[in-house]
Structure formats: structure tokens, C-alpha cells
N, C-alpha and C positions, 0 to 999 in steps of 0.2 A: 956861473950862469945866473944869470937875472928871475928870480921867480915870481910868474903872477898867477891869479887866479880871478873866477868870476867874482863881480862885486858883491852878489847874493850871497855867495859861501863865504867871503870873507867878512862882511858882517855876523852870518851867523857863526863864526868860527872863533869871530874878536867878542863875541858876547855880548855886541850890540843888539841882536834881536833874537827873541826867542825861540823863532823858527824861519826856516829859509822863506815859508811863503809870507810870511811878517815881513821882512827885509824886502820882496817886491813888492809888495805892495807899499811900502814908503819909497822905495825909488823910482817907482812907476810913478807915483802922487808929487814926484817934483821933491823929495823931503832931506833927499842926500845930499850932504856938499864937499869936497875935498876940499884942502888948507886955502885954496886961495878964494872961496865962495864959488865956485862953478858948483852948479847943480849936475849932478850927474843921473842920468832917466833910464839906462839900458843895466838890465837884472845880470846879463852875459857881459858886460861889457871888462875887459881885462886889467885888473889893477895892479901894484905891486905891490907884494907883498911886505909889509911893516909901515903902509904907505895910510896916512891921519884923515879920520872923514868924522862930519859932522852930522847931527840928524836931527830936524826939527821935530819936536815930539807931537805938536799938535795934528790930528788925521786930517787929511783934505776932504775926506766926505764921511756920512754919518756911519756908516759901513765899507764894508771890501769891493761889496757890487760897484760903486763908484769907479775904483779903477782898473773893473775889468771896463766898462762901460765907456772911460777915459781913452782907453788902450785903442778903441775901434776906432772912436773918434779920432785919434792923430793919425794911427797907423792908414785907415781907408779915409781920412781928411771929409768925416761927414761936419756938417754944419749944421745946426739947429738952430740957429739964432733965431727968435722972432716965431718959434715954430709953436702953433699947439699940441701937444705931446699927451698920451697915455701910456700910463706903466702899468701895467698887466704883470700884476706880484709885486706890489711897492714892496711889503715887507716893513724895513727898517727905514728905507727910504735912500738905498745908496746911490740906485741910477737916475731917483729924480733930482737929489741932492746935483748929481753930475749934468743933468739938461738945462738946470738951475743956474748953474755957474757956466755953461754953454753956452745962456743966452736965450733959453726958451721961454717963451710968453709963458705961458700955462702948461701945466700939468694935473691932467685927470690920475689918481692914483688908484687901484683899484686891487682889493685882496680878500680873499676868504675870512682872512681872521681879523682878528679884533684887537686894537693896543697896541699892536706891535712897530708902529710908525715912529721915529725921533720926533722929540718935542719941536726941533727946531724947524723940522720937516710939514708937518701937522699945523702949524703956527704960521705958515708963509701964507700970504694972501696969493699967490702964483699957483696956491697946490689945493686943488677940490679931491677931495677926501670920499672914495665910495668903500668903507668897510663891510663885513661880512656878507662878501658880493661878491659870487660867481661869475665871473668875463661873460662866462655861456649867456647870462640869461639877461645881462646889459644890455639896453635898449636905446637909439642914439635919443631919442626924447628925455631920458633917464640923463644922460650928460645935461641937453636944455633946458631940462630944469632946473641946473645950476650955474649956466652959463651959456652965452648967445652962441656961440664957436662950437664947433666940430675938430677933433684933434684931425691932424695930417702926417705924424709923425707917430709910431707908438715903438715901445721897446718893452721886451720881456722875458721875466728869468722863473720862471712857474716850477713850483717843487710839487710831486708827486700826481703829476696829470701829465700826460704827452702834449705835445707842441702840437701834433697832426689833430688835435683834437677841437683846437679853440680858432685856427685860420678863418674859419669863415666867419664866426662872431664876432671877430675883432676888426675883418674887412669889412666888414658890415655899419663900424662905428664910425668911419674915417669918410672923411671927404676932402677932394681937391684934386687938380692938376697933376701933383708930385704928391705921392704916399708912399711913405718908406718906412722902414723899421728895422729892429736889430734885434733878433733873436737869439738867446741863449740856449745852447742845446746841449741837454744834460744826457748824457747817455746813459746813463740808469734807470731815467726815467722813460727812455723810448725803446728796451730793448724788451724781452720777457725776464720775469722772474731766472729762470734758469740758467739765465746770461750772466748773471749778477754774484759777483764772488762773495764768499766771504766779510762782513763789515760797510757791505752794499756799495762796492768798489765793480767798475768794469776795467778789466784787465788784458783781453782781447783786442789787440788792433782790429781785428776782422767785425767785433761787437760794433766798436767805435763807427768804423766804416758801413755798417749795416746800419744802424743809429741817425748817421746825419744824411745819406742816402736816401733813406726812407722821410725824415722830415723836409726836406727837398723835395721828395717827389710828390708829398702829402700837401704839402704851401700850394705847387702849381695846379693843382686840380680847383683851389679857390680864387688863380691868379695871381696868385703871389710868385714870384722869382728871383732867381739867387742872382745877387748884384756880387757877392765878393765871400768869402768866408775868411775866419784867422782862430786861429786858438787862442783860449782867452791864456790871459798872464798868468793867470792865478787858480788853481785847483781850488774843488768845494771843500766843506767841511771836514768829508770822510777822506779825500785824497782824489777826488775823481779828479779826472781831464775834461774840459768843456770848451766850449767852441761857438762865436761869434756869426752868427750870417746876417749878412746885411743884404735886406731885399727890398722891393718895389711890386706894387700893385698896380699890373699888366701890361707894364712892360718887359720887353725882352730879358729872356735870361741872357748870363755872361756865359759862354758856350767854354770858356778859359776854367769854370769849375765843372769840371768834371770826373768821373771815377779817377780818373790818374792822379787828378791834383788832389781826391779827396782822403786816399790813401799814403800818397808823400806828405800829405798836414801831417796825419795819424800816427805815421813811421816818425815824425822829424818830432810830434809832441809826446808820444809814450817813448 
């Protein structure tokens, strides 16, 4: 019998990557290639085994957030081209690195702390820089001070504050026709302390499902609405599972995510 396996496990199997989530994230980033130069992009996809790949060493973006941020983009085929964009938790800089190479005009970047941005990132004439700066207390004059534009696009992956928390500050910043965004929803950080295992891992599908429920139901009280959701590729740090919602400022929700689909995400990602 023929034996294969996913191409994630067998990179980390053949000693190619240090850890399985290492390995998606270079085959989501386009980095794999089998003997004959095909790039191969799917983390599950079945290979066989004893079978030769290749791996470009250099990262596609300055961070991992990139190709969770990547992954929405092809999978729900958003477009940013041309778009003015805020990132709400630049950080290191991985999803503006990804709107960047997207195609987006401008990026307002915007994070509590200080320093923590890639030189490369920090250095783009595309990217206005608001460090040690609370989303909350962002004022759109405060963007016009640095530029004539107003974002229409924002994306955000915020550590140690709830999603439900910032909706209306960040709708408040945006103007246009079409306002969209992609939210990152960390389930650690929206459930209670109590929920939260050991090593600040959530473990509970029921947690999970209570988690992105509730920031769903939190977005549409500001207008905000769930266009689509997907699990991101790639666990955080500690090992958590997180999850992509792509939404829109007042228009309809997709009535397709609802409790049934948000519990088969939860069962098919934990």
C-alpha cells in the first residue's frame, strides 16, 4: 500500500521545520515546493511519503499574523487593493506587512506599546505609525493629522482586551461606501478568567462557541455584521485556536453564519 500523509506532519517529521505550526506557516506563505517547482499552499494536503520538497527560507511577511491575514484573503477572496486600511494591534507588523503586498494605499497602524514594529514595516512611507495609543481614545482628526484620508478597511488582532470592547471606536474612524474589516477573535481573551485552562489555553469547544457568539452579537449592536467567518491557519503562541470574521459596517448579515455553522467551525478546528 501506498503511504501518504499531511504535508505539515511530514515536514515536521523529515526535520524540515521545528514545529508543525512552523511548517504552515511556510506553506500557507507560498514557501514549499515539490521536485518539479510546484508550490504547494494546502497544510492537509496528502503527499507521499519519501516524496522531495523544497522550502524557501526567506518569511513572506515580517511575522505569523501575515499569513493568518493571507489565508482570509484567498480563502473569502477579500481585496484590498487601493484601500486605506487600519490595523488595530500592528504589533510587529505581520497584517500590515500582508495589506502591503495586497495592494493597499495606506495603512494607519496603531498599538499600545512601543518598539515593537519591524524596521521594514515602520520605514514604509504607506504605513503612519500611532504608537502608545489606545484604539479607545483614537479620534478620526488624530488620523488627519497625518493624512487627508480616512481608512475604509481596518483589520485586528488585539491581545489582552475583548473585541466587544473597541467596535464602536474603530467604526467611528472609518468612512465610505464599503467598510469592511477582518477581525481576529482570540478566545481567551473574550471568555472569563475561569474558562481559561491551564498555560491560558481555551479547550472547551462550548468556550470557543460562546467566545465568537458573543463577539458577533457585540460588533452588531455598533453595526457591524458577519460577512463570513474561517479558522485561522495558525494557533497563537500558547497553542490557542482563533478565528477570522470578516464583517461590514451596516450592512446585512450572512444569515449562512449562524450557531450551527459556528459550532461545526469549532468541532472541524479543535
Amino acid at each position: 500500500m501506498i503511504k501518504k500523509t499531511r504535508l505539515d506532519l511530514y515536514l515536521l517529521n523529515k526535520g524540515l521545520c521545528e514545529t508543525r505550526q512552523k511548517a504552515q506557516g511556510l506553506i500557507l506563505a507560498g514557501k514549499v515546493r515539490d521536485i518539479n517547482g510546484k508550490v504547494l499552499d494546502k497544510p492537509g494536503q496528502q503527499v507521499l511519503i519519501g516524496s522531495e520538497f523544497f522550502i524557501d527560507s526567506a518569511p513572506m511577511f515580517v511575522s505569523r499574523g501575515g499569513e493568518k491575514l493571507l489565508e482570509a484573503f484567498k480563502k473569502l477572496e477579500i481585496k484590498v487593493k487601493d484601500k486605506i486600511c487600519i490595523d488595530a494591534g500592528i504589533s510587529t507588523g505581520g497584517f500590515t506587512d500582508c495589506l502591503l503586498q495586497q495592494g493597499a494605499k495606506l495603512v494607519y497602524g496603531i498599538d499600545v506599546g512601543y518598539g515593537q514594529t519591524a524596521w521594514k514595516i515602520r520605514n514604509n512611507p504607506k504605513v503612519i505609525l500611532f504608537e502608545r495609543t489606545n484604539i479607545r481614545n483614537l479620534k478620526p482628526n488624530d488620523l488627519l493629522s497625518r493624512s487627508n484620508e480616512l481608512p475604509n478597511f481596518v483589520v485586528a488582532d488585539l491581545s489582552f482586551i475583548s473585541l466587544k470592547l473597541v467596535f464602536k471606536s474603530i467604526g467611528n474612524l472609518l468612512e465610505g461606501d464599503c467598510i469592511e474589516g477582518i477581525f481576529l477573535i482570540k478566545p481567551q481573551f473574550e471568555v472569563g478568567k475561569e474558562k481559561v485552562s491551564k498555560g491560558g489555553v481555551v479547550r472547551n469547544p462550548k468556550f470557543h462557541t460562546e467566545a465568537i457568539e458573543s463577539v458577533i452579537y457585540a460588533a452588531k449592536n455598533f453595526q457591524w455584521n458577519i460577512k463570513n467567518l474561517i479558522a485561522s491557519p495558525l494557533v497563537g503562541p500558547a497553542g490557542n485556536h482563533e478565528y477570522l470574521a470578516w464583517m461590514t459596517l451596516g450592512n446585512q448579515s450572512n444569515k449562512r453564519i449562524n450557531s450551527e455553522y459556528i459550532r461545526n467551525l469549532v468541532k472541524e478546528t479543535l
